[in-house]
C-alpha positions in Angstrom: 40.6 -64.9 -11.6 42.3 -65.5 -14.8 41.4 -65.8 -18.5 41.9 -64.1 -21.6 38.9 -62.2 -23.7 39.3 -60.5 -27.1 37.2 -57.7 -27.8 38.0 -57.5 -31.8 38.0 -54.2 -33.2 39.7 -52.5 -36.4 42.3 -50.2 -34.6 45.6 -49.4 -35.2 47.3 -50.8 -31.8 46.2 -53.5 -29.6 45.0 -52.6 -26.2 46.5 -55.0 -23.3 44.6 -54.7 -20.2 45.5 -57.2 -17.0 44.1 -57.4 -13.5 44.8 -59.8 -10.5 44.5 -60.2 -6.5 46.8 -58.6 -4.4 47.3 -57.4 -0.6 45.2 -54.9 0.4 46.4 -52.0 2.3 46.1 -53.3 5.4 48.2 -56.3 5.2 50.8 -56.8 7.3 53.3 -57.5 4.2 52.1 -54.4 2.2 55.0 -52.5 2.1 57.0 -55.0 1.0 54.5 -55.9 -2.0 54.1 -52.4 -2.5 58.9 -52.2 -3.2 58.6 -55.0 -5.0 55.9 -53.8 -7.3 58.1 -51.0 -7.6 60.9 -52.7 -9.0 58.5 -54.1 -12.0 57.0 -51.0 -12.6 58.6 -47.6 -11.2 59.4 -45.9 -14.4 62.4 -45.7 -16.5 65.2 -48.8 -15.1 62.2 -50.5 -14.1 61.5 -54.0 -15.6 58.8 -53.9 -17.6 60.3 -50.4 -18.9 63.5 -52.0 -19.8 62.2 -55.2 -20.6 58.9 -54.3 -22.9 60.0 -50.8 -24.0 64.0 -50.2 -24.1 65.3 -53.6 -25.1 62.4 -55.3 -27.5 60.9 -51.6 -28.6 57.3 -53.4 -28.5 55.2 -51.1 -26.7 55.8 -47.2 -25.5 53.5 -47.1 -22.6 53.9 -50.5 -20.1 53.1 -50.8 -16.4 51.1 -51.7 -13.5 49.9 -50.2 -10.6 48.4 -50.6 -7.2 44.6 -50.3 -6.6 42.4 -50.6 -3.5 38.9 -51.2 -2.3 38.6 -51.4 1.8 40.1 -54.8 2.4 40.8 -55.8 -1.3 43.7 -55.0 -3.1 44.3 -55.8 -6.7 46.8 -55.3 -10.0 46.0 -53.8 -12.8 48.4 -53.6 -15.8 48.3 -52.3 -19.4 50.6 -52.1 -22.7 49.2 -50.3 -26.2 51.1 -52.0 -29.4 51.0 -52.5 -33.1 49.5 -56.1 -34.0 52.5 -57.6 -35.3 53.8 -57.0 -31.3 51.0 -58.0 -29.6 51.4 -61.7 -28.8 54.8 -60.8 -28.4 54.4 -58.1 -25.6 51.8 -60.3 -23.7 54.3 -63.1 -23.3 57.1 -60.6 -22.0 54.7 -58.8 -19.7 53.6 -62.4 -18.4 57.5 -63.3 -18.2 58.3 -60.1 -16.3 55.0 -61.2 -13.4 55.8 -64.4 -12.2 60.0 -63.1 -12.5 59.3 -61.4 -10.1 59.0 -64.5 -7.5 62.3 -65.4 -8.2 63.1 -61.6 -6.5 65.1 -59.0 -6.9 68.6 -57.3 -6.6 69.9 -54.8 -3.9 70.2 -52.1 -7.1 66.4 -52.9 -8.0 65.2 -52.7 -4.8 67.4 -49.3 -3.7 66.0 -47.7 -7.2 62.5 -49.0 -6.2 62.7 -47.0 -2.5 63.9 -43.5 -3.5 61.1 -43.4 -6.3 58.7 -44.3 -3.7 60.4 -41.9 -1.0 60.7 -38.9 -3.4 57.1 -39.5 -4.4 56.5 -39.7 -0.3 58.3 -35.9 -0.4 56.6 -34.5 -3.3 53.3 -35.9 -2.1 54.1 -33.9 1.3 54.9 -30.5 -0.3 51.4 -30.5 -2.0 48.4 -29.8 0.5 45.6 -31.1 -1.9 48.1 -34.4 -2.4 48.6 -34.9 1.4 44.6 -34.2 1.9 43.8 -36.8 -0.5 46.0 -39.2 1.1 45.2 -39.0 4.8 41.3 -39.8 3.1 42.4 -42.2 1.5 44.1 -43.9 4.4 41.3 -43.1 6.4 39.0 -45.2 4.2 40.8 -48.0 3.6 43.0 -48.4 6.6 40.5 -47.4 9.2 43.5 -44.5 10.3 45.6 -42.0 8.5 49.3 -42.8 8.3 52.2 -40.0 9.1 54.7 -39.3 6.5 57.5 -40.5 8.9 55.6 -43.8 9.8 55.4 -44.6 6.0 59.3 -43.4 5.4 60.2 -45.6 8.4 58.7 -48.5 6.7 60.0 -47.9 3.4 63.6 -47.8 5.0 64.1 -50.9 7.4 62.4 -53.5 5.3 65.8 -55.5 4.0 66.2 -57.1 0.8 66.2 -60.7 2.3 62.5 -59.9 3.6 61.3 -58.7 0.2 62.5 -61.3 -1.6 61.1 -63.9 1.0 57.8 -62.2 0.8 57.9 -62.2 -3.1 59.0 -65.8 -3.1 55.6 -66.9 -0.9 53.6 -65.1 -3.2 52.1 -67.4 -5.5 52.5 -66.7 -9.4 49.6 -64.4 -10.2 46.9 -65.6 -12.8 45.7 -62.3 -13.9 42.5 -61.8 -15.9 43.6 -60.6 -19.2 41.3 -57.9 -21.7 42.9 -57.3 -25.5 41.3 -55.2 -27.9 42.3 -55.1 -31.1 41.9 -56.5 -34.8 43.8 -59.7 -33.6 44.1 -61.4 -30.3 47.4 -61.7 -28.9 48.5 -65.7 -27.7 46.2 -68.8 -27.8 42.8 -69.0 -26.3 41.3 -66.2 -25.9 37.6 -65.8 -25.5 36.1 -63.7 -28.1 33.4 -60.9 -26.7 31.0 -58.5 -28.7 33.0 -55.6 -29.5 31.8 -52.0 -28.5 30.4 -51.3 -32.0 
């Protein structure tokens, strides 16, 4: 993976799309990728939110999330901002991925695990939610998880074992899309626009 490509059209923000490997559900260590990611992108206090949003005001929408085919995990990030920004908010979003090797605190990681556990209850007071997810498990873990077995492994995983497991993780070298009248940062590949 890796690599940037500009897609150059005449609109008012730039469009920051990134992607790279990850675990895939399966993986032993996925709960303690899945905290970590947390921590960079769990809403308001969480990195990229303070970092990219609250304390440069370059972009209103950051963040990355988890996606899975069956036994392939990946990345995928995004940020919409004005031109002038752009080359700016890439750099900070970059900054903020491979930061997170260096780990994180005992407040990141506590904020990280009640997000994830109240998204755990609300997902179990929904009956379509829950449905969906027991599929989902289903498809790409081979076997549908309890709500208890995922709380359990929310809970004992310590912060010396999530920052050990984000310290082995190599720096990722995601595949970055911009679309936009300019491209942000050097080399980028141009691409036929849309139009």
């Amino acid at each position: 993976m890796g690599g940037h490509y500009h897609l150059e059209e005449e609109t008012a923000q730039v469009q920051i799309g990134l992607a790279y490997r990850a675990l895939a559900p399966t993986d032993p260590d996925w709960y303690h990728h899945v905290l970590g990611l947390n921590v960079l992108s769990g809403g308001a206090g969480s990195r990229l939110h303070t970092e990219v949003r609250e304390r440069r005001g370059l972009a209103y929408s950051v963040g990355v999330g988890n996606r899975a085919l069956r036994g392939f995990g990946y990345v995928v990030g995004y940020a919409g901002t004005k031109p002038d920004r752009a080359e700016q908010t890439l750099s900070v979003f970059r900054t903020e991925l491979r930061r997170l090797g260096e780990g994180v605190s005992a407040a990141e990681l506590e904020r990280a695990r009640t997000g994830l556990l109240s998204s755990l209850v609300m997902q179990g007071e929904s009956s379509g939610a829950r449905a969906s997810a027991l599929v989902q498990d289903g498809f790409l873990r081979g076997a549908p998880r309890s709500l208890g077995e995922i709380q359990e492994r929310l809970t004992r995983l310590t912060l010396e074992e999530v920052n050990t497991h984000l310290a082995d993780r190599p720096d990722p070298l995601p595949t970055v899309v911009t679309l936009g009248p300019v491209a942000p940062g050097a080399g980028a590949t141009p691409v036929q626009g849309a139009s």
